[in-house]
C-alpha positions in Angstrom: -95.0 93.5 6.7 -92.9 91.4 8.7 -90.6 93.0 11.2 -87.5 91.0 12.3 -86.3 91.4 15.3 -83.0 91.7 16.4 -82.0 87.6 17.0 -82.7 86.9 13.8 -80.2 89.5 12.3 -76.7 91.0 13.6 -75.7 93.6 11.3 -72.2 93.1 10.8 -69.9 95.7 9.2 -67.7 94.5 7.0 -64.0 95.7 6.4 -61.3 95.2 3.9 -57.4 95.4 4.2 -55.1 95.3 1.5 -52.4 96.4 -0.5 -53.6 98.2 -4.6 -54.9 94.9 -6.2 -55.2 92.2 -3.5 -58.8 92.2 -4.7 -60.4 94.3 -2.2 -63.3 95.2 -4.4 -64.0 91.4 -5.8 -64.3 90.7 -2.2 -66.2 93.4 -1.4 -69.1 92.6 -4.4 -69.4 89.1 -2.9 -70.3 89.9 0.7 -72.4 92.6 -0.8 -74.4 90.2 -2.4 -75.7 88.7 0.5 -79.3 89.6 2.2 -79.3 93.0 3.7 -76.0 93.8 3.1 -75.1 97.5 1.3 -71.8 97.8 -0.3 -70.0 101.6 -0.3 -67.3 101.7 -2.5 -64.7 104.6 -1.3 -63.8 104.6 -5.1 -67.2 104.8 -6.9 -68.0 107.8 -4.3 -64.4 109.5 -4.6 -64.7 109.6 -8.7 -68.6 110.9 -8.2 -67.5 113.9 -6.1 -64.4 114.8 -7.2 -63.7 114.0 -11.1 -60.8 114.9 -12.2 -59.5 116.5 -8.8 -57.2 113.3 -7.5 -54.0 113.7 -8.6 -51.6 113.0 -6.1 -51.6 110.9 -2.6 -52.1 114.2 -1.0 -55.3 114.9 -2.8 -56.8 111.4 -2.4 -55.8 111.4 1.3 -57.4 114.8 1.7 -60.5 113.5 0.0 -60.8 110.4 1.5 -61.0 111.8 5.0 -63.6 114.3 4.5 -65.6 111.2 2.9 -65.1 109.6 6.0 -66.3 112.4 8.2 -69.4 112.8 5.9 -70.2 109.3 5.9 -69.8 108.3 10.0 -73.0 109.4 10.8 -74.7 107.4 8.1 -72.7 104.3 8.6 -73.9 104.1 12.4 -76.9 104.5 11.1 -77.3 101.9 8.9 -75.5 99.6 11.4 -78.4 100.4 13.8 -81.3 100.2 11.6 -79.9 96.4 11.2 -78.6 97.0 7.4 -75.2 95.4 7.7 -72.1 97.4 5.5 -69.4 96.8 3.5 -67.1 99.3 3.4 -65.1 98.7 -0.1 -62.2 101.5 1.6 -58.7 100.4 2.4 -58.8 99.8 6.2 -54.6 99.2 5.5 -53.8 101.3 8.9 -54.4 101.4 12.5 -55.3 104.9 12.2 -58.6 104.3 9.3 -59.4 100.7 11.6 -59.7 103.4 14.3 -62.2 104.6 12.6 -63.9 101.3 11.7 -63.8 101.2 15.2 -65.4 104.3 16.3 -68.0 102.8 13.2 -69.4 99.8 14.9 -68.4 100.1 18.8 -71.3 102.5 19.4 -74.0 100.9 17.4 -73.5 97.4 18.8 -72.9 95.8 15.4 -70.5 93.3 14.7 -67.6 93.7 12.5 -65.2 91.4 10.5 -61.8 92.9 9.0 -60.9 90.7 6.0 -57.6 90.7 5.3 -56.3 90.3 1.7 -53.0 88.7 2.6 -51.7 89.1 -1.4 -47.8 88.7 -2.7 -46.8 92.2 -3.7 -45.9 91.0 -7.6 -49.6 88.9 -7.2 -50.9 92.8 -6.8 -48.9 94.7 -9.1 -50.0 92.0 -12.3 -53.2 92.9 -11.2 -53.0 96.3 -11.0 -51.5 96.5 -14.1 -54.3 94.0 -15.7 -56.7 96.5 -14.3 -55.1 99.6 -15.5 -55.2 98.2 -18.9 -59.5 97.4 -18.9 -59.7 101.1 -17.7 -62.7 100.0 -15.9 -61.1 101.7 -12.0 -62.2 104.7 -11.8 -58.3 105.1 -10.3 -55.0 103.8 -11.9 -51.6 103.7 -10.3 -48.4 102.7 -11.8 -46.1 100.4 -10.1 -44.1 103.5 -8.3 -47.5 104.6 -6.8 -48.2 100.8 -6.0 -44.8 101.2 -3.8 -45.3 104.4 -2.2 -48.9 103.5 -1.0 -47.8 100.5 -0.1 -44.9 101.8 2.1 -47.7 102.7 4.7 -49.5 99.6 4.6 -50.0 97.7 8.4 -51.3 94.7 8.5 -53.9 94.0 11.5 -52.1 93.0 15.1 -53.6 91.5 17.5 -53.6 93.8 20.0 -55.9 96.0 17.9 -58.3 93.6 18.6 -60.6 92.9 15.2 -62.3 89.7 14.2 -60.0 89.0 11.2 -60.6 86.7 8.3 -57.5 85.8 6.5 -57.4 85.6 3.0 -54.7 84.2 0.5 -54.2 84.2 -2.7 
């Protein structure tokens, strides 16, 4: 067994931010695919623990930060054990990069924030395209699309992430 030491690998945690249908998860697959990389979808978890229970904002928001507080220890984890991450979850605030943050600070792992910069009406056909496959485990209509998306924040600067742009 060949052990690798830790020149030949960083482990890199990898984070997407975007609005419903940028393409977060396509993105996500692809840098999963790469050696010793492990995708976590935020989604395919959510659906597993709580079928039929997500109804509202309120009850994914609720959800998805108990998720999170499950999770941290096993991300850091991973990170340090020199598995790298992708973490298909909507980093789409300062407050969840904060906890990206508090993710890959500690474990010494490096981190890239890949920013979906997608036209709303470029998100909404494909929301609506994606909807209609019923393959999400999640839909939204086009008024949840706009009150989700009333809280998005794209990355500043002063936040201080590696960010790789993306455009349609």
């Amino acid at each position: 067994m060949q052990h690798l030491s830790s020149t030949d690998h960083t482990p890199t945690l990898h984070l997407l931010c975007g609005k419903i249908g940028a393409g977060k998860s396509t993105l996500s697959q692809q840098l999963a695919a790469r050696p010793r990389h492990v995708l976590i979808s935020e989604d395919a978890w959510l659906s597993a623990l709580y079928p039929g229970e997500i109804h509202s904002i309120a009850d994914y928001l609720q959800r998805a930060a108990t998720l999170r507080a499950v999770l941290t220890d096993h991300l850091r984890g991973l990170l340090q054990a020199g598995v790298s991450v992708v973490l298909d979850f909507p980093f789409n605030t300062p407050a969840t990069r904060a906890w990206a943050r508090d993710l890959f600070e500690p474990t010494g792992a490096a981190h890239q924030l890949h920013f979906l910069d997608i036209a709303d009406e470029v998100c909404k056909a494909r929301l609506r395209a994606r909807n209609a496959r019923g393959e999400h485990p999640f839909q939204a209509s086009d008024g949840e699309f706009e009150q989700i998306t009333r809280h998005f924040v794209p990355p500043a600067r002063e936040e201080g992430f590696v960010v790789i742009r993306h455009t349609a």
